[in-house]
C-alpha positions as a Markdown table, in Angstrom:
| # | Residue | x | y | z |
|---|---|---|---|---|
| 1 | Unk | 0.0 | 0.0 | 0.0 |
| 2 | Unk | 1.4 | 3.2 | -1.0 |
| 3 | Unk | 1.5 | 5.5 | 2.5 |
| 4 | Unk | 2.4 | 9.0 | 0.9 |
| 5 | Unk | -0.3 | 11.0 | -0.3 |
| 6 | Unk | -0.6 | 14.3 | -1.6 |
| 7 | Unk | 0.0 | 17.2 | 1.1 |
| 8 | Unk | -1.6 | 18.8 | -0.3 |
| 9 | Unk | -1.4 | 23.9 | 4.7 |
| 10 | Unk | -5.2 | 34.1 | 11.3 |
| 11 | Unk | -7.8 | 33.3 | 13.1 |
| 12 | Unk | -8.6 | 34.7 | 16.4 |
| 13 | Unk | -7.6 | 33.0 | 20.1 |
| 14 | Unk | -8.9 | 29.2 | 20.6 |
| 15 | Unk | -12.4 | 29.6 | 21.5 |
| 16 | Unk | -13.5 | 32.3 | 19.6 |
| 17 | Unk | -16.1 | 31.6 | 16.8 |
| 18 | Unk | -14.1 | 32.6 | 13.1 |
| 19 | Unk | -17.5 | 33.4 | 11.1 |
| 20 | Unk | -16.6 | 32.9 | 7.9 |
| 21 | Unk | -17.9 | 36.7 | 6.2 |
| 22 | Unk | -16.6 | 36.6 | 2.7 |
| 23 | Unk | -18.0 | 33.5 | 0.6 |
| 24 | Unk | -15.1 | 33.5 | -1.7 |
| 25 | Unk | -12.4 | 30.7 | -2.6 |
| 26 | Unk | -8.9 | 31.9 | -4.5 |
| 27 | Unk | -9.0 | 29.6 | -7.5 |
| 28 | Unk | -5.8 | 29.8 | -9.5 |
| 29 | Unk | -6.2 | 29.6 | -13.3 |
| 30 | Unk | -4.9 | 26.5 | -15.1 |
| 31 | Unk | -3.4 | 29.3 | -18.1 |
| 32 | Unk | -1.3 | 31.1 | -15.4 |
| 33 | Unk | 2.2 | 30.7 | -15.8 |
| 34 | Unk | 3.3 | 27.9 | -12.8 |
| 35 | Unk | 6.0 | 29.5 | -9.9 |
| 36 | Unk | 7.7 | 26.2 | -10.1 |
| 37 | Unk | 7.4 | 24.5 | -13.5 |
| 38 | Unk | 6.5 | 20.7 | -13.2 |
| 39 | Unk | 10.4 | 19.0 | -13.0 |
| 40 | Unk | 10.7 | 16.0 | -15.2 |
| 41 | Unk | 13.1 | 12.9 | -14.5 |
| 42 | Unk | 15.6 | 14.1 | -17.2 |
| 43 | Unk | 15.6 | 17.5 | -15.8 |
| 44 | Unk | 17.0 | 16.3 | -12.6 |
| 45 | Unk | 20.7 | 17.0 | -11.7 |
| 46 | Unk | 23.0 | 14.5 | -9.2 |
| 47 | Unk | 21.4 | 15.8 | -6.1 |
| 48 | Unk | 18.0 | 15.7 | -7.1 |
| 49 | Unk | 18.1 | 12.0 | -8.9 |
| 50 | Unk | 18.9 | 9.8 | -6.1 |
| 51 | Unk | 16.1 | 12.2 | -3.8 |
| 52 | Unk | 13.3 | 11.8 | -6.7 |
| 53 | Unk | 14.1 | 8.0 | -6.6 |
| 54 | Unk | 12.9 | 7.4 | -2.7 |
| 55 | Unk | 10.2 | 9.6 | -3.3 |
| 56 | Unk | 9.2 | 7.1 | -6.4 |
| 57 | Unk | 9.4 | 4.0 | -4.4 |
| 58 | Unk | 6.7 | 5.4 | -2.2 |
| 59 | Unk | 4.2 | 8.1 | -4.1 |
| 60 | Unk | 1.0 | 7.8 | -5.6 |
| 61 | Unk | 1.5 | 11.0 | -7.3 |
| 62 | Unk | 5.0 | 10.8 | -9.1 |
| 63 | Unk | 7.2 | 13.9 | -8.1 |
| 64 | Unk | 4.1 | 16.3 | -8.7 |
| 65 | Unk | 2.8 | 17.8 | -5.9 |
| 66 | Unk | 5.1 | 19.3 | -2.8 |
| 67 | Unk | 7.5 | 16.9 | -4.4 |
| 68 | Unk | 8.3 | 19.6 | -7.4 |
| 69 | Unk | 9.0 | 22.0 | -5.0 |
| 70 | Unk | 11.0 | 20.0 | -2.6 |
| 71 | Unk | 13.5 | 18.8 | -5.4 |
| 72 | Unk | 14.5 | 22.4 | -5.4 |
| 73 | Unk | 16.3 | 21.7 | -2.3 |
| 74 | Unk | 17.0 | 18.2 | -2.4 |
| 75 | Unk | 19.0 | 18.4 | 0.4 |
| 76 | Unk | 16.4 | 20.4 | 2.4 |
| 77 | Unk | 14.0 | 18.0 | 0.7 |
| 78 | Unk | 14.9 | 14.7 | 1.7 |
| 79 | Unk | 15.2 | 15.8 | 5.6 |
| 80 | Unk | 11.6 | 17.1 | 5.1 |
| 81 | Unk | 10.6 | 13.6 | 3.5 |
| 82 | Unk | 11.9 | 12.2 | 6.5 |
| 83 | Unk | 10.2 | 14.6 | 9.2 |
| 84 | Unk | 7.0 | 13.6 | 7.4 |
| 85 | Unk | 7.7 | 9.9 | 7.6 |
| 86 | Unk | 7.6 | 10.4 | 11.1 |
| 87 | Unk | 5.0 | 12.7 | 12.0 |
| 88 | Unk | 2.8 | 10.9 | 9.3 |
| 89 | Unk | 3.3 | 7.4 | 10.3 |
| 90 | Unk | 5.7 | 6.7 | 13.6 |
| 91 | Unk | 4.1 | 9.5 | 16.1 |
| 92 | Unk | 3.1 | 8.9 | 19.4 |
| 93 | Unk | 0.1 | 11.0 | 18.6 |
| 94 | Unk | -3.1 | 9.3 | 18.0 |
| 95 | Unk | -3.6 | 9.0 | 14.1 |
| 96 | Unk | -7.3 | 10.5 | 14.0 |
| 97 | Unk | -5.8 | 13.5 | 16.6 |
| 98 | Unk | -2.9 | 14.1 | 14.2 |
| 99 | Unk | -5.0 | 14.1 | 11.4 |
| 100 | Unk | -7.0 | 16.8 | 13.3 |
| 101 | Unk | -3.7 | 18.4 | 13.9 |
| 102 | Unk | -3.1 | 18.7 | 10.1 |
| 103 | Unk | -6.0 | 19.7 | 9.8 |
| 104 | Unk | -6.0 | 22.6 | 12.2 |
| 105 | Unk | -3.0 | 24.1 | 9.8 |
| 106 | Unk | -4.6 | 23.6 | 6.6 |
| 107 | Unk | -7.6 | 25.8 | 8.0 |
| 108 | Unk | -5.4 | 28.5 | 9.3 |
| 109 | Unk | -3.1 | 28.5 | 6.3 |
| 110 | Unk | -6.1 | 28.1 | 4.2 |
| 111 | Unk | -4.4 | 25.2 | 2.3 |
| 112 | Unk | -6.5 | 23.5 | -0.3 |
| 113 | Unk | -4.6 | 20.6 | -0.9 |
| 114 | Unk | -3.5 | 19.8 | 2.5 |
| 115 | Unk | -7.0 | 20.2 | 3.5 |
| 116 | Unk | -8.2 | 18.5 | 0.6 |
| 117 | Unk | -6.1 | 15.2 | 1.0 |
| 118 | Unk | -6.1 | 15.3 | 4.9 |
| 119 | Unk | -10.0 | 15.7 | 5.6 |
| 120 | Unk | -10.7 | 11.9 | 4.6 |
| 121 | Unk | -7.7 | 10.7 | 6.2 |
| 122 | Unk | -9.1 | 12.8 | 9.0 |
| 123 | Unk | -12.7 | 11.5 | 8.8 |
| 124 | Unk | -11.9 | 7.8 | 7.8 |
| 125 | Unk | -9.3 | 8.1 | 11.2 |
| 126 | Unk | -12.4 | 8.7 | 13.4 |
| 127 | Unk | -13.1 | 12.1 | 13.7 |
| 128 | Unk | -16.5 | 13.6 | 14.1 |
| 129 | Unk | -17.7 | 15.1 | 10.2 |
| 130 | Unk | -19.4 | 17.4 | 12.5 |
| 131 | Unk | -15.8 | 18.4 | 14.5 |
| 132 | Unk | -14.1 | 18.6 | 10.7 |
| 133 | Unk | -17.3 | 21.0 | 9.9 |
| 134 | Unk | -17.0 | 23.8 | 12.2 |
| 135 | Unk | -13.2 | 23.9 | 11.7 |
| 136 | Unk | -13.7 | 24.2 | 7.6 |
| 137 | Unk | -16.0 | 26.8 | 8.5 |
| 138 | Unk | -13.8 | 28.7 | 11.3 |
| 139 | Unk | -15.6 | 28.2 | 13.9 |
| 140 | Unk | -14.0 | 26.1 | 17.3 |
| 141 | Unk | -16.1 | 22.5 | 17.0 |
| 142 | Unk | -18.8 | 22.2 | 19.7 |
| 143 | Unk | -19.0 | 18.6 | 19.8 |
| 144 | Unk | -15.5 | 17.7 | 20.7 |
| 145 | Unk | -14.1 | 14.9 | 22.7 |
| 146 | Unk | -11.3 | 16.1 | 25.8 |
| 147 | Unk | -8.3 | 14.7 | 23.9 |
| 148 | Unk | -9.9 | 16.5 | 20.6 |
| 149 | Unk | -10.8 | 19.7 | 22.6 |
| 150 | Unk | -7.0 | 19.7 | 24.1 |
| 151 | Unk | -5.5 | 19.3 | 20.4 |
| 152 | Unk | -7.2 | 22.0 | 19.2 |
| 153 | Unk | -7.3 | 24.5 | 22.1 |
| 154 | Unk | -3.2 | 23.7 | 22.0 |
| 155 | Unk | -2.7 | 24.0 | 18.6 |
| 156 | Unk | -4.7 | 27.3 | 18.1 |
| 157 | Unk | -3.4 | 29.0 | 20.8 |
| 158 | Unk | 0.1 | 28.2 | 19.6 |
| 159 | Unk | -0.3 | 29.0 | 16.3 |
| 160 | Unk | -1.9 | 32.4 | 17.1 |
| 161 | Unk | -1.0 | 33.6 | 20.0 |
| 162 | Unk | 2.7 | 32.3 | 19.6 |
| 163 | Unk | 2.9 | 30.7 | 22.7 |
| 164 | Unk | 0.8 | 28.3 | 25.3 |
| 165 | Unk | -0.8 | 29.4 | 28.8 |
| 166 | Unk | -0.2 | 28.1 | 31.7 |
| 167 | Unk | -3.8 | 26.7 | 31.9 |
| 168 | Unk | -4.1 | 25.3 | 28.3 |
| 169 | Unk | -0.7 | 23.7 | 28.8 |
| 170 | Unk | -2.1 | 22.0 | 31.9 |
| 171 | Unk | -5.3 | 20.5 | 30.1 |
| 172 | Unk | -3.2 | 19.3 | 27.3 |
| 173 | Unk | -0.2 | 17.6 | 29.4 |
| 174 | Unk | -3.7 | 15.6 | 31.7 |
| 175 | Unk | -4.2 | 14.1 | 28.2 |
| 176 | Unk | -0.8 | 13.1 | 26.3 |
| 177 | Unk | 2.3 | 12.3 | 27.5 |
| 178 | Unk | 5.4 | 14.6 | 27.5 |
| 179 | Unk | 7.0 | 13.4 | 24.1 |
| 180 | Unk | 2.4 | 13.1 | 22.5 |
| 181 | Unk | 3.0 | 17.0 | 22.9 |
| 182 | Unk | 6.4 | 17.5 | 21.6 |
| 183 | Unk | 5.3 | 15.6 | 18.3 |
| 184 | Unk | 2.2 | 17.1 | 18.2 |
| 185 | Unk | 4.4 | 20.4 | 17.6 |
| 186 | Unk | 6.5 | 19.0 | 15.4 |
| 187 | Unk | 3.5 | 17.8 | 13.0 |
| 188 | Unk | 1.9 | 21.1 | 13.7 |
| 189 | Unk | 5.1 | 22.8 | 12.6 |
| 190 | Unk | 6.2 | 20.2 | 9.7 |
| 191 | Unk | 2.7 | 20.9 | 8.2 |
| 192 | Unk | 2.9 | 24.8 | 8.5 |
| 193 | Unk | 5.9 | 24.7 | 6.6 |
| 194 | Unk | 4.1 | 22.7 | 3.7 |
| 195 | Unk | 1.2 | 24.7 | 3.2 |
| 196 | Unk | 3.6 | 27.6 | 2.9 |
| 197 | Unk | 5.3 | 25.6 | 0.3 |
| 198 | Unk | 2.0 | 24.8 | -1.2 |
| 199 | Unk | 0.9 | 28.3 | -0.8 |
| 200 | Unk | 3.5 | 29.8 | -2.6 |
| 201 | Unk | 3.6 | 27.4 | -5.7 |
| 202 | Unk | -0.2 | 28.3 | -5.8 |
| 203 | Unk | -1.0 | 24.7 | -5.7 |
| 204 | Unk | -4.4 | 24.0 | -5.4 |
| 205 | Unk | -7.3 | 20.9 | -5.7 |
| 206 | Unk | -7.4 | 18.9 | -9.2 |
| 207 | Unk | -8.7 | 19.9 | -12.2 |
| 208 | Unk | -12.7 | 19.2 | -11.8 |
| 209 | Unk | -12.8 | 19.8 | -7.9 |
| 210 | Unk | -13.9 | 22.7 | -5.9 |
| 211 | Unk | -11.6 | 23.9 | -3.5 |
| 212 | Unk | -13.0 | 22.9 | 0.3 |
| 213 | Unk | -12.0 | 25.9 | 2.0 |
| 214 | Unk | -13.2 | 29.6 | 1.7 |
| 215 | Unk | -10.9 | 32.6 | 2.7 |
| 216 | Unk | -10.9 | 33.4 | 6.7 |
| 217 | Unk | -11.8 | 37.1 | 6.7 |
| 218 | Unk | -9.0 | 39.4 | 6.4 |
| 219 | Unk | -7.4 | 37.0 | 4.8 |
């Protein structure tokens, strides 16, 4: 079974309800002129083979995706690959909270793909449709679970605020374990930096699908 898919990656303080006000998606056009031009095998120099050869053996999707953009730094690249082996498939983080996680990153970044190829992970993983719901639409779930409340509370404050209360730090160490919150920092981080990636190559859902996510406001 192939385990890599597509990764495709602000909102006010956890708890706040993000009412989505402009109904708008950023769609980019299939004639603009790509950031990063789709690299072929042929193309690749000596760094770049040997990295686009490990990401063959495992990818569904060739070296499209975050892959093009990765082989610009192979180096760079195949310690990312790495990260996200981990943080993917070897975390001490519950797979349906890390999911959430990702998720959680591809709302604030407003990351189409990420969101796009995480949400059934997410969903098939065991979280609530209704939890995934209110975070496409901004809003802090209502029906959460402790350990689901604690992963998001955690992650939003960090990712807003830039830092973690006393009290939320408390909540979320009564329901993982020291190294559950380092790694749920590291996938939170690891998947930040690939929605910028995907951001900024204006990557967005395949040709026929509508992009899940509308724009936060002000954003």
């Amino acid at each position: 079974m192939k385990r890599w898919i597509m990764l495709s990656i602000v909102v006010a303080a956890a708890g706040a309800v993000l009412a989505l006000t402009i109904p708008t998606v950023e769609v980019y056009s299939a004639d603009k002129e790509q950031r990063f031009p789709q690299l072929k095998m042929e193309q690749l120099n000596d760094q770049q083979r040997p990295f686009a050869d490990e990401i063959l053996k495992v990818s569904s999707i060739g070296i499209t995706g975050p892959y093009n953009s990765m082989l610009r730094s192979p180096v760079m690249g195949q310690r990312l690959f790495n990260l996200l082996d981990y943080v993917r498939f070897n975390t001490s983080v519950p797979r349906k909270l890390n999911e959430f996680a990702i998720l959680i990153q591809a709302r604030l970044w407003t990351s189409q793909v990420e969101w796009y190829a995480h949400y059934p992970l997410a969903i098939k993983a065991g979280l609530p449709e209704a939890v995934a719901a209110d975070l496409r639409e901004g809003k802090r779930p209502a029906s959460m679970q402790p350990d689901e409340a604690a992963v998001y509370d955690f992650c939003m404050e960090l990712s807003t605020k830039h830092e973690v209360s006393d009290a939320t730090f408390k909540r979320t160490r009564e329901q993982f374990s020291e190294q559950q919150v380092i790694d749920l920092i590291a996938v939170s981080g690891t998947y930040i930096t690939a929605a910028m990636m995907a951001n900024t190559a204006e990557e967005t859902v395949p040709a026929g699908k509508t992009p899940p996510l509308q724009a936060l406001p002000g954003h």
